[in-house]
C-alpha positions in Angstrom: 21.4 -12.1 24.9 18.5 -14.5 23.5 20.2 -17.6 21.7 19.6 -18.2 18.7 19.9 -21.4 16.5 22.1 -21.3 12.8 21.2 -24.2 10.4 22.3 -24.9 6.7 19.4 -25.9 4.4 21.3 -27.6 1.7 20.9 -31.3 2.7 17.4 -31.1 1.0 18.1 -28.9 -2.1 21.1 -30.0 -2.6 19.7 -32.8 -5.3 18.0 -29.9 -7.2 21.1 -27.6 -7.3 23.3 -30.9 -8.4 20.9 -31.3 -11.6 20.5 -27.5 -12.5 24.3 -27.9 -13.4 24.7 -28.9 -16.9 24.8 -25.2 -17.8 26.9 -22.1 -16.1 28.3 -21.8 -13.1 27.2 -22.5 -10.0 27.9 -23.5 -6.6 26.6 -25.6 -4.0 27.9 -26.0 0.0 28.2 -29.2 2.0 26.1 -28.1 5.3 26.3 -29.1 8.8 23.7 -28.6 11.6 24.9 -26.3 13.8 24.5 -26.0 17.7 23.0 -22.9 19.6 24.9 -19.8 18.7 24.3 -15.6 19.8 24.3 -13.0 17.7 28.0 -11.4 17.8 29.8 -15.2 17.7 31.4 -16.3 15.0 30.8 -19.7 13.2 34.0 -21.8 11.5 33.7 -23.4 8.1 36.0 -26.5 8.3 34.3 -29.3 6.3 32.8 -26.9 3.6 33.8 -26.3 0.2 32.5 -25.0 -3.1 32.7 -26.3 -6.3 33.0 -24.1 -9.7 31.8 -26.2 -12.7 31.2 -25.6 -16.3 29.9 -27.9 -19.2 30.8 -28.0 -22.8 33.7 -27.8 -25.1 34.7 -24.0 -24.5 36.0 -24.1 -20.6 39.6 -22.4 -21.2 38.0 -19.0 -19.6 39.6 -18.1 -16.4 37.8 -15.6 -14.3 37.6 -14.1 -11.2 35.5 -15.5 -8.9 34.0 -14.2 -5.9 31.6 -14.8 -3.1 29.2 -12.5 -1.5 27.1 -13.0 2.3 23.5 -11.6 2.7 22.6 -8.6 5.3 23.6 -9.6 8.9 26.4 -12.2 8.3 30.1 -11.4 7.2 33.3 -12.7 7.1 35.1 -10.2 9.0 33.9 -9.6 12.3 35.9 -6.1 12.5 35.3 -5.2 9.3 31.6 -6.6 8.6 33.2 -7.6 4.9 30.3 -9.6 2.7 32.6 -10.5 0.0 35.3 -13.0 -0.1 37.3 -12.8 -3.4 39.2 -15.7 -4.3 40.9 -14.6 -7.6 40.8 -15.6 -10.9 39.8 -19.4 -11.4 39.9 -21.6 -14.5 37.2 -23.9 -15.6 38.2 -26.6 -18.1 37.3 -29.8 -20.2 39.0 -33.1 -21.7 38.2 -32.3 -25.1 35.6 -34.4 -25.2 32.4 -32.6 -26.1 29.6 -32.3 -23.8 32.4 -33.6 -21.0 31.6 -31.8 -17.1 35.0 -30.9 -14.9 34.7 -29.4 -11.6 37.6 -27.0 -9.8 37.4 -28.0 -6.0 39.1 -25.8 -3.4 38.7 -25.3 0.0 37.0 -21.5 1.1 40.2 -19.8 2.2 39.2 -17.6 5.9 35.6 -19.2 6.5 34.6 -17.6 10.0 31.0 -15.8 9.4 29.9 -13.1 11.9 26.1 -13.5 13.0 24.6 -10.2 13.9 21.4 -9.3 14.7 20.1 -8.6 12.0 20.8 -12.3 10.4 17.7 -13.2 12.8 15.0 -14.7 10.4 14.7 -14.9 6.6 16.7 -17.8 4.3 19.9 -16.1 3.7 21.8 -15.5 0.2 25.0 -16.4 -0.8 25.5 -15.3 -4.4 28.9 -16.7 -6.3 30.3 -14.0 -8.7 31.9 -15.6 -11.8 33.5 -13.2 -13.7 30.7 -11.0 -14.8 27.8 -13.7 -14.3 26.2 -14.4 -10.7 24.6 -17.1 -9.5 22.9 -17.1 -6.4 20.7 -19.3 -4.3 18.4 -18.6 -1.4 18.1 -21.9 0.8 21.1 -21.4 2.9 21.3 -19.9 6.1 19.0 -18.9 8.7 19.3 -17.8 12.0 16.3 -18.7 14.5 15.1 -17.0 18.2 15.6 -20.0 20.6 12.0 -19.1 22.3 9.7 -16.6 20.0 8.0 -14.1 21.9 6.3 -12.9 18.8 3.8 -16.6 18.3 2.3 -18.7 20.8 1.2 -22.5 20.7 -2.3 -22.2 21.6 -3.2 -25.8 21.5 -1.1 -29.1 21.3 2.4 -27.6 23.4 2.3 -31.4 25.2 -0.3 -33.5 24.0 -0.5 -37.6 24.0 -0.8 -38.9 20.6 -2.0 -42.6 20.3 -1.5 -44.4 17.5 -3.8 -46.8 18.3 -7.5 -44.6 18.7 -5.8 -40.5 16.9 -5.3 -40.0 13.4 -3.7 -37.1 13.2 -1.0 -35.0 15.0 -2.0 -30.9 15.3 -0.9 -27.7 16.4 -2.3 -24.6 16.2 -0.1 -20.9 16.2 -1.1 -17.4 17.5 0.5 -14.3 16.6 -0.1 -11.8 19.2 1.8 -8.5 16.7 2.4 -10.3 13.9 0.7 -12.0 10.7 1.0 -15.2 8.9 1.0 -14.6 5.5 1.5 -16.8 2.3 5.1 -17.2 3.0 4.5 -19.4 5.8 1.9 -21.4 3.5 5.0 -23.8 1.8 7.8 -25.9 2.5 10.2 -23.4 3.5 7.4 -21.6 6.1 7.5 -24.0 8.8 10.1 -26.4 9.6 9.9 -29.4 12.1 12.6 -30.4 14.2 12.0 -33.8 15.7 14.6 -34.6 18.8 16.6 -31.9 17.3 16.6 -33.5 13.8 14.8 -31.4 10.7 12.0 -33.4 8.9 12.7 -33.0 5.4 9.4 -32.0 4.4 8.6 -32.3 0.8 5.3 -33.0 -1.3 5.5 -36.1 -1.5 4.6 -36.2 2.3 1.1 -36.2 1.3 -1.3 -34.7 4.1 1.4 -31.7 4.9 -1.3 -29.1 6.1 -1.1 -25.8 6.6 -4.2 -23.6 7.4 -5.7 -20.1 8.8 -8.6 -21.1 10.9 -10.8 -18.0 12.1 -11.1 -18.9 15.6 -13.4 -17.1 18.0 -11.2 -15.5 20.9 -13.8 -11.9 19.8 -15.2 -12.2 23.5 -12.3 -11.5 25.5 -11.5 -8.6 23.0 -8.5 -10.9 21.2 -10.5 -11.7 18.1 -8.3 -13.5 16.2 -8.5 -12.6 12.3 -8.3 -15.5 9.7 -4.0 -14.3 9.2 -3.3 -14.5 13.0 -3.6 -18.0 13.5 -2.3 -21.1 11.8 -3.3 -24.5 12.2 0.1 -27.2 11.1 -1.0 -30.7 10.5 2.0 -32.8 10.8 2.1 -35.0 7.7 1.1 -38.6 8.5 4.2 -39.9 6.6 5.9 -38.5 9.6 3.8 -39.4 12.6 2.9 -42.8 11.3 7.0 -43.2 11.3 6.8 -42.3 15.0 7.0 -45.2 17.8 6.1 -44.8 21.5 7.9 -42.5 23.2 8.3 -39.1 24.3 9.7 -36.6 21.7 10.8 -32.8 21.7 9.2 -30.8 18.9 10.7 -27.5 17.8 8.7 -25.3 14.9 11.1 -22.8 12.9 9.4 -20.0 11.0 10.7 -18.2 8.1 10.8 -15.0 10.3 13.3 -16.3 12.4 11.0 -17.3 15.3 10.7 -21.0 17.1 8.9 -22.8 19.6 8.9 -26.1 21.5 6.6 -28.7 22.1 6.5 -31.7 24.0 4.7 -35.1 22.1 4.3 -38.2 24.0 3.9 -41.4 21.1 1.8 -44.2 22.7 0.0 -47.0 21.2 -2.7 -48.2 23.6 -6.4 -49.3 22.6 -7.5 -48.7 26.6 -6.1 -45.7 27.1 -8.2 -43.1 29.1 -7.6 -39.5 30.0 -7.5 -38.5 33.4 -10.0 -36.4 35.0 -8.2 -34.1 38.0 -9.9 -31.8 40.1 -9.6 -28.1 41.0 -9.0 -27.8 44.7 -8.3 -24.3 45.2 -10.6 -21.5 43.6 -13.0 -23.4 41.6 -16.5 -21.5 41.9 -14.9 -18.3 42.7 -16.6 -14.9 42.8 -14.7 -11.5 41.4 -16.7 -8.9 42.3 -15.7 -5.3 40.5 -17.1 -1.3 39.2 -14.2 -0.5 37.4 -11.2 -1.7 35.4 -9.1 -0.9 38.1 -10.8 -3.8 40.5 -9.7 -6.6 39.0 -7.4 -8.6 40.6 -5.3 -12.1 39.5 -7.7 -15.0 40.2 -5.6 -18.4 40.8 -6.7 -22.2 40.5 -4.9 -24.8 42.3 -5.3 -28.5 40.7 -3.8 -31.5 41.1 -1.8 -32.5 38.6 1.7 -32.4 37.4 2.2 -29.1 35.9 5.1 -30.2 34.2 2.2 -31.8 32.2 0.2 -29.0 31.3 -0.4 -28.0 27.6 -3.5 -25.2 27.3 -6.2 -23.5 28.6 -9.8 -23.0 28.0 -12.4 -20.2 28.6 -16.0 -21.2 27.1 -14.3 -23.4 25.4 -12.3 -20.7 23.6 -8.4 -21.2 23.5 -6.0 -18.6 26.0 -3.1 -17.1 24.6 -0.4 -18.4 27.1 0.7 -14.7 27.9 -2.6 -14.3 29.9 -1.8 -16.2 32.7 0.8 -17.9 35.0 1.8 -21.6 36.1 4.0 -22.5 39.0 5.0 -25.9 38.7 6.1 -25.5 42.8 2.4 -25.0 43.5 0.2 -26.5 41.4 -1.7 -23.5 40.2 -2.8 -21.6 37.4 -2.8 -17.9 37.8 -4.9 -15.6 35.3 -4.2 -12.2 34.9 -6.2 -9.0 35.9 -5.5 -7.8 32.3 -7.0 -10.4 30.5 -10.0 -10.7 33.4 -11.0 -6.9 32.6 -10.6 -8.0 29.2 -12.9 -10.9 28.9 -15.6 -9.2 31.2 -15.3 -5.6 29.7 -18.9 -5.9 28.4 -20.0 -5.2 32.1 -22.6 -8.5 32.2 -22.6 -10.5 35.5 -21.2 -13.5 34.2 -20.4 -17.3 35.0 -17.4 -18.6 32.7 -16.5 -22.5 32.6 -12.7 -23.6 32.4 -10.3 -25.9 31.3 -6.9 -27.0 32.2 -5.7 -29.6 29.9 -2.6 -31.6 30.4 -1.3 -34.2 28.0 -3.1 -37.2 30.3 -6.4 -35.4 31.3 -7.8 -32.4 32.3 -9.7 -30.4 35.0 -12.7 -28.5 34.7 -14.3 -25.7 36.7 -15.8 -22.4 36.9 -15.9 -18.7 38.0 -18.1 -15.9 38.0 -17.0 -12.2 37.5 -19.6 -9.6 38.7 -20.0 -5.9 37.4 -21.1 -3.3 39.1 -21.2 0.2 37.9 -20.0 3.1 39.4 -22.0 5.3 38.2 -19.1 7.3 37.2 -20.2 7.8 33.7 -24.2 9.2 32.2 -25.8 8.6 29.6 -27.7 11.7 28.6 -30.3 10.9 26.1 -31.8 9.2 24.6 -31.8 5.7 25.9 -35.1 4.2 24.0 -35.0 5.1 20.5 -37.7 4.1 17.7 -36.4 4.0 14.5 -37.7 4.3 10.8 -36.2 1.2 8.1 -34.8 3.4 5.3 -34.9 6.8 7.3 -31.4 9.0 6.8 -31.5 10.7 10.2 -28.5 9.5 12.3 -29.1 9.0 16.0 -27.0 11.2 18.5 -25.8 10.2 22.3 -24.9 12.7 24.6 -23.0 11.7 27.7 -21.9 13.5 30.9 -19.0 12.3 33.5 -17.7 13.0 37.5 -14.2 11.9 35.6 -12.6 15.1 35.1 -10.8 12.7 32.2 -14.3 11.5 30.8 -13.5 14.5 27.6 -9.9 13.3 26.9 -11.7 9.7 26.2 -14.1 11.0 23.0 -10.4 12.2 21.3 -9.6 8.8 20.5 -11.8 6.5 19.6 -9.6 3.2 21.0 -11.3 4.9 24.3 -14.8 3.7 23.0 -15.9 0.5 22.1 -19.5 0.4 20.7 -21.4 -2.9 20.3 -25.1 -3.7 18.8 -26.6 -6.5 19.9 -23.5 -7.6 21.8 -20.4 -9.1 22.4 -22.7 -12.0 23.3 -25.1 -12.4 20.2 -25.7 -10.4 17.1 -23.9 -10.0 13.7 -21.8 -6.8 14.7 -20.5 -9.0 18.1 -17.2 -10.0 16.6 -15.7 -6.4 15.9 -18.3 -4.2 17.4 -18.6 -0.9 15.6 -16.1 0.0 13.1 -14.7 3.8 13.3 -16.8 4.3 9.7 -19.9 3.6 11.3 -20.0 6.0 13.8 -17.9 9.9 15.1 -17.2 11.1 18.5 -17.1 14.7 19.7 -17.2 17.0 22.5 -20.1 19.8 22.7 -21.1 22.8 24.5 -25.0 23.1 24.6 -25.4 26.5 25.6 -27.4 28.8 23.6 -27.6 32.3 24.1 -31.7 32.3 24.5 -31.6 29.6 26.8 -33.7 29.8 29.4 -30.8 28.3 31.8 -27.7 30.1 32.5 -24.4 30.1 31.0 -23.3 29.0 34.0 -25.5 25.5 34.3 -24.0 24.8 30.5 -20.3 25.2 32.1 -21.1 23.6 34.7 -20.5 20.0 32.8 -18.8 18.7 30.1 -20.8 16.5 27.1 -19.4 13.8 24.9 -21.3 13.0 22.3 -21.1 9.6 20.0 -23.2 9.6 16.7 -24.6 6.2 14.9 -24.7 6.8 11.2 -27.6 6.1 9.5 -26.4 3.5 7.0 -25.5 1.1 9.7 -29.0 1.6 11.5 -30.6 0.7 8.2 -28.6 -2.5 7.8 -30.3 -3.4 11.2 -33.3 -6.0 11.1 -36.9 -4.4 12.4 -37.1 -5.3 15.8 -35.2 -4.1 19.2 -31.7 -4.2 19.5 -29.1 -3.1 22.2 -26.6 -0.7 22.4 -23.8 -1.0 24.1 -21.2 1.6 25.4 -17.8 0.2 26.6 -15.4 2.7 28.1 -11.9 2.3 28.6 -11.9 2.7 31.9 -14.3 -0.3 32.2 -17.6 1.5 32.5 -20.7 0.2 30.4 -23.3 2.1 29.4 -26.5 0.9 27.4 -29.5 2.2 25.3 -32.4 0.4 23.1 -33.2 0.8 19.6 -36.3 -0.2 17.9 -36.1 -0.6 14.2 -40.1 -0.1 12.3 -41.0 -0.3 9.0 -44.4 1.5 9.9 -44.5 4.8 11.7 -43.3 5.8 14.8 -46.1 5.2 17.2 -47.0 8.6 19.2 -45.9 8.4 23.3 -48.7 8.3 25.4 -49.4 11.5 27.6 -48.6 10.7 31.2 -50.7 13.2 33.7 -49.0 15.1 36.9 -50.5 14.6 40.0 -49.0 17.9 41.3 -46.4 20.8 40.2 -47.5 21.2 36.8 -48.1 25.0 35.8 -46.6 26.0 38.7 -45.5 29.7 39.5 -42.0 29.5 41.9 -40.1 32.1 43.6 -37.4 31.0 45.0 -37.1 34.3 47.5 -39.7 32.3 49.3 -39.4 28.9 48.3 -36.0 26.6 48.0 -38.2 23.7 46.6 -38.9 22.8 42.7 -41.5 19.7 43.3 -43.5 17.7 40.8 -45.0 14.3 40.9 -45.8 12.4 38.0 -48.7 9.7 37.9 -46.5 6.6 36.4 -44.2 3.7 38.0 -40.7 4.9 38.5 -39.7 2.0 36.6 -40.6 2.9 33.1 -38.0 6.1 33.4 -35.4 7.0 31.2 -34.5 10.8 31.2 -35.4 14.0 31.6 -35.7 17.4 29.8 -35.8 21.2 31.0 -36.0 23.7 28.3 -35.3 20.4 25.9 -32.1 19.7 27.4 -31.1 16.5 29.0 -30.2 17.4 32.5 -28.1 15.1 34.6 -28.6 13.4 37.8 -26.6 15.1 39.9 -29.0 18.2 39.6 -32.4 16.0 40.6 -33.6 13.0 42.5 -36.0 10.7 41.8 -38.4 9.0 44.7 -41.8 6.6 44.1 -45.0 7.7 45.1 -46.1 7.5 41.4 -42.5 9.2 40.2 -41.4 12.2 42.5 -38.5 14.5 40.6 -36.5 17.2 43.0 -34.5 19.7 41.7 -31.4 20.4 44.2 -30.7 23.9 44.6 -27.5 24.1 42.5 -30.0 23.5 39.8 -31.9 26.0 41.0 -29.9 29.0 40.8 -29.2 28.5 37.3 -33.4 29.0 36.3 -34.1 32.3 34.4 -36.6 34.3 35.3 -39.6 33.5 33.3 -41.2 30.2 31.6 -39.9 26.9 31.8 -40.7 23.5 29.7 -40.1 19.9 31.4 -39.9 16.8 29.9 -40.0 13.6 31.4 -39.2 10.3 28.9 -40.7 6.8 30.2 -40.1 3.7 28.1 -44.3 3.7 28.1 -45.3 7.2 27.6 -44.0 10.9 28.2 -45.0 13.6 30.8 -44.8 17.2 30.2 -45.9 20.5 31.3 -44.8 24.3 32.4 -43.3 26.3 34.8 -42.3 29.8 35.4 -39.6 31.2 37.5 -40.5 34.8 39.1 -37.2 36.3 41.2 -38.0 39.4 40.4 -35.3 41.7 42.4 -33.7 45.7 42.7 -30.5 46.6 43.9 -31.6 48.8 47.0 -29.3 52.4 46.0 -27.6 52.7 49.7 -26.2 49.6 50.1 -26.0 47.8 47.0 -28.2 44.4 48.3 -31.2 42.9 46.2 -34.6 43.5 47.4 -37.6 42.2 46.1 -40.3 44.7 44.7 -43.2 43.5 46.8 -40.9 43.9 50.1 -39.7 47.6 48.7 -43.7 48.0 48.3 -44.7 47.6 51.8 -41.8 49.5 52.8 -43.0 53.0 50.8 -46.2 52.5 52.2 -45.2 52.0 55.5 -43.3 55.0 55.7 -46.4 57.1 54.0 -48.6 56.1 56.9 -46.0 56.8 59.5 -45.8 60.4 57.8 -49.4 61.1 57.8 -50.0 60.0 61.6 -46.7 62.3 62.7 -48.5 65.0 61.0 -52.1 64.9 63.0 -50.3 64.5 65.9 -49.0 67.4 65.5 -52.0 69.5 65.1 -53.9 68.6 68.0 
C-alpha cells in the first residue's frame, strides 16, 4: 500500500480563525504534524481540543453541539461514523457586556479512520451548534508519498549558490493531469523544507507560480500552457537558507508530492563539472518500423546519485522515458519514447544532456529511418493549388498490411503534419481532426474498363484536406506529411498560387503508345517514356491510380511493365494511361484485343482467327478427298 503523509494546516490560519471570533460560534483545533501513515490506519487525537465560544450579553443558550468529518475520514473505523455528538453545551458570560467566555473540553473518542478516499483535497470539519454550522476548510489533508501523476522536469537536485544564483526553481509536468487555478495560491503548493512546512504567505514577496508553454511538441509530448508549472521559491525563503544540503518535498492540493534534493553553497569560484559519456555517445539506431526500436543506453561517469534531468535538443525529458542505475553509471532511454521522438521518419542527429547538480555531460545520437515500403501513397503526391479555391484535396492510399483499413477508423492512427514537426506554423499539433476526414473506398465502377476483380484486389484509405485549411496556407510549396501508427511516413508537396495553375508539359513516348496487345500471343505490356525516372510520381490506367505491386519502373528514359496479374484484369477494348512527373505528364492509348469462343465439344476458349484456319483447313481437305476420288 503507497504511504501517504496526514498534516494539520491550522498552525498558519489559526491567527485568522482566532480574530473571526467576536461573533458566533466557532471552533478551531491545536494541530500536530503527523508522521507517514496508510490509508486503513487510524490516527489518535491526544493533545487536541476544541473550544465553543460566544460573545455578548445573551450566552445562557445551551445547545447541542456536534462535530462532523469530511468524505474519507471517520471516527469509527467499523462503522465509517462522520459525526461525533457531544451533547448539549452551554455558552455563558460575566454579565459584563461585550465580555468573551470559552467552554474547553477535551474531544471524547478522537481516533480518525483514513481511507482512500481522504487522498488529496483540504478536508472539512464542520461544528454543529444547535442549529447553526460553522465550518472551516484548512484542516486535514492526506498526501501520496511519491506522485506518479507529476514529474519534476527540471531542478530534482540542483546546487544553488548564494554567492553567483538569484533564484531557486522548479518546474512540474503532469503526464494525465492539469494544473489549474487551484494550484495558482497559497494552499496549491506547499514546501516542506527538511520535513518542516514553509509557511507561505504574501508577504513572502517573489512567491511565483506560473504555466510556461514549453516545447516538448517534437517527441509528440507537447506540453499545453495547463500541463506544466514553473514554482519560484520565494527569496524570503532561500535567502534564509545556509550552506548545506536540504530535502525538498512539494505537496499539491490533489493529494500528490514529490522530492527534491537542494545543495546550499556560497562560493564565488565555483565551477560546474564537465563529465564525459564513455559508453554509447555517437550511437547509430538504425530502424523501418515502430517495432525496431530498441532501448539505447549511455554510460557516463559521474555519481548518479547526483543526477537531476535530462535534455534532448535542449528540450526537457519526462523522467518516465528513461532509466538510471546508480550500480552502472548509465542512463537508459526507452524504445517508446525513441519511436516517439523520431516518428516523423527524418534521418536525424539529436544532441544530449545529462545534468547532475555539479556538472553535466553532453553527447549525441543519431536515429535512422528507413521505410518499409509497407504502406502507398496513391495520388497525388505534387499538388498545385489555387489561394481562395474551395476544392478540397483528396489522398488515396494502398497497403501489404492486411490492418492498413482498421488504421483510417480512428483517426489517433493518423497523424498529419504541414510543413513539419520540424518547421512551420501547424508543427506544434499537426492537423487537428476539423481540418481534415478519413475513410475507406471502393473504386470500382461498373463501366470500368478494369475488372471487378483488379478493384477487390486492394483496399484504399483515403484522407481528405479541407479547403479552409489549405487557404490559410501562404503561396509557396509546403510539405505534407503522413505519420502512421505503426511508424510509417508518407509524404506529398503542395504548391499554393495566386495565379493559375500552369498547364503540365506533354512528355513524348519513345515506344508503346497506340499500341494494339493480345495477350493470346503476347504476356508483355511495354512502354517507354522520353523523361528522367527521377521526376516520377504516379501513374494512371483508365484514370485510376494503380499501385506498384502491379508495374515496375526501369531507366532508359522511364521504362513502365505491367506484371501479368495486372494483366488479366484489362478489358477487352481501349485503354488510357497516365503517367504524372513533377516536370510534365505523359499520356497516350491502348487497346486490349482477347477476343475468344468457347469451342462447343469441350468447353475450352479458342481464338477466332485459330477457329478460322481450322474451317478452312478442313474445306481444302474435303475438296482434295473428293478429286481423288474421281480419277
Amino acid at each position: 500500500m503507497k504511504k501517504v503523509f496526514l498534516f494539520i494546516l491550522g498552525l498558519f490560519i489559526l491567527p485568522a480563525f482566532v480574530s473571526a471570533l467576536s461573533v458566533g460560534h466557532s471552533v478551531v483545533a491545536l494541530n500536530n504534524i503527523y508522521g507517514f501513515v496508510d490509508p486503513g490506519d487510524e490516527i489518535e487525537w491526544d493533545n487536541n481540543w476544541y473550544y465553543l465560544s460566544k460573545t455578548g450579553s445573551d450566552g445562557s443558550d445551551c445547545k447541542a453541539v456536534k462535530i462532523l468529518l469530511s468524505d474519507g475520514l471517520s471516527f469509527s473505523k467499523t462503522e465509517k461514523q462522520t459525526v461525533m455528538d457531544l451533547g448539549t453545551k452551554c455558552g455563558w458570560n460575566d454579565d459584563t457586556p461585550g465580555a468573551t467566555q470559552s467552554l474547553m473540553e477535551p474531544i471524547v473518542g478522537s481516533k480518525i479512520y483514513v481511507d482512500n478516499a481522504a487522498i488529496g483535497g483540504l478536508k472539512k470539519v464542520t461544528i454543529q451548534f444547535g442549529d447553526e454550522v460553522v465550518d472551516y476548510n484548512v484542516n486535514f489533508m492526506v498526501v501520496k508519498e511519491n506522485s506518479t501523476k507529476f514529474d519534476i522536469l527540471s531542478g530534482k537536485n540542483q546546487i544553488f549558490n548564494i554567492a553567483k544564483d538569484s533564484d531557486i526553481e522548479y518546474l512540474f509536468y503532469s503526464s494525465d493531469g492539469l494544473f489549474d487555478d487551484s494550484y495558482h495560491n497559497n494552499n496549491g503548493v506547499f514546501l516542506f523544507i527538511n520535513d518542516e512546512i514553509v509557511n507561505i504567505t504574501d508577504n513572502y514577496h517573489g512567491f511565483s507560480i506560473d504555466n510556461p508553454v514549453i516545447g516538448l511538441f517534437r517527441y509528440n509530448l507537447y506540453l499545453s500552457e495547463r500541463n506544466s508549472l514553473l514554482y519560484k521559491m520565494p527569496p524570503l525563503v532561500s535567502s534564509t537558507l545556509e550552506p548545506g544540503d536540504y530535502s525538498i518535498k512539494f505537496v499539491f492540493i490533489d493529494g500528490e508530492s514529490l522530492t527534491a534534493n537542494l545543495k546550499v553553497i556560497n562560493d564565488a569560484n565555483y565551477q560546474v563539472k564537465k563529465y564525459n559519456i564513455i559508453e554509447g555517445n555517437n550511437q547509430t539506431l538504425e530502424y523501418k518500423n515502430k517495432s525496431d526500436f530498441k532501448e539505447i543506453t549511455f554510460k557516463i561517469d559521474a555519481n548518479m546519485d547526483n543526477f537531476s534531468e535530462l535534455y534532448i535538443d535542449d528540450d526537457y525529458v519526462p523522467s518516465k522515458n528513461y532509466s538510471i542505475s546508480i550500480k552502472d553509471n548509465t542512463v537508459t532511454l526507452s524504445k517508446e519514447f525513441l519511436a516517439d521522438i523520431n516518428y516523423s521518419g527524418h534521418n536525424e542527429e539529436y544532441s544530449i544532456e545529462f545534468v547532475f547538480n555539479d556538472g553535466s555531460a553532453i553527447g549525441k545520437f543519431n536515429l535512422t529511418h528507413t521505410n518499409s515500403n509497407k504502406h502507398e501513397l496513391l495520388n497525388p503526391k505534387y499538388v498545385d493549388y489555387k489561394k481562395e479555391s474551395k476544392e478540397k484535396i483528396t489522398f488515396d492510399f494502398t497497403s501489404v498490411d492486411s490492418n492498413f483499413i482498421k488504421m483510417f477508423n480512428n483517426y489517433d492512427n493518423v497523424t498529419i503534419f504541414i510543413d513539419g514537426p520540424e518547421d512551420g506554423f501547424y508543427n506544434y499539433y499537426g492537423l487537428f481532426e476539423d481540418d481534415f476526414t478519413i475513410d475507406t473506398v471502393n473504386l470500382f465502377q461498373e463501366k470500368s474498363m478494369l475488372s471487378k476483380e483488379y478493384f477487390d484486389s486492394y483496399k484504399v484509405g483515403r484522407i481528405t484536406i479541407n479547403n479552409e485549411l489549405l487557404n490559410d496556407l501562404a503561396v509557396g510549396e509546403h510539405i505534407i506529411t503522413f505519420m502512421f501508427s505503426d511508424g510509417e511516413v508518407l509524404k506529398a508537396n503542395i504548391v499554393i498560387r495566386t495565379d493559375e495553375v500552369p498547364k503540365q508539359t506533354e512528355l513524348k513516348f519513345i515506344s508503346g503508345a497506340n499500341q494494339v496487345v493480345n495477350f493470346r500471343k503476347s504476356s508483355e505490356l511495354v512502354f517507354s517514356i522520353d523523361n528522367d525516372l527521377k521526376y516520377f510520381l504516379e501513374l494512371y490506367v483508365d484514370n485510376v491510380a494503380i499501385p506498384k505491386k502491379y508495374y515496375s519502373l526501369t531507366k532508359g528514359s522511364t521504362i513502365v511493365t505491367f506484371n501479368q496479374e495486372f494483366l488479366s484484369y484489362l478489358k477487352n477494348g481501349e485503354h488510357t494511361l497516365k503517367l504524372n512527373y513533377s516536370n510534365g505528364t505523359a499520356s497516350t492509348k491502348f487497346v486490349v484485343n482477347n477476343a475468344e469462343i468457347d469451342n462447343p465439344h469441350t468447353g475450352a476458349s479458342i481464338s477466332i482467327a485459330v477457329l478460322g484456319l481450322a474451317v478452312i483447313g478442313y474445306v481444302l481437305i474435303k475438296t482434295n478427298k473428293k478429286k481423288i476420288y474421281n480419277i
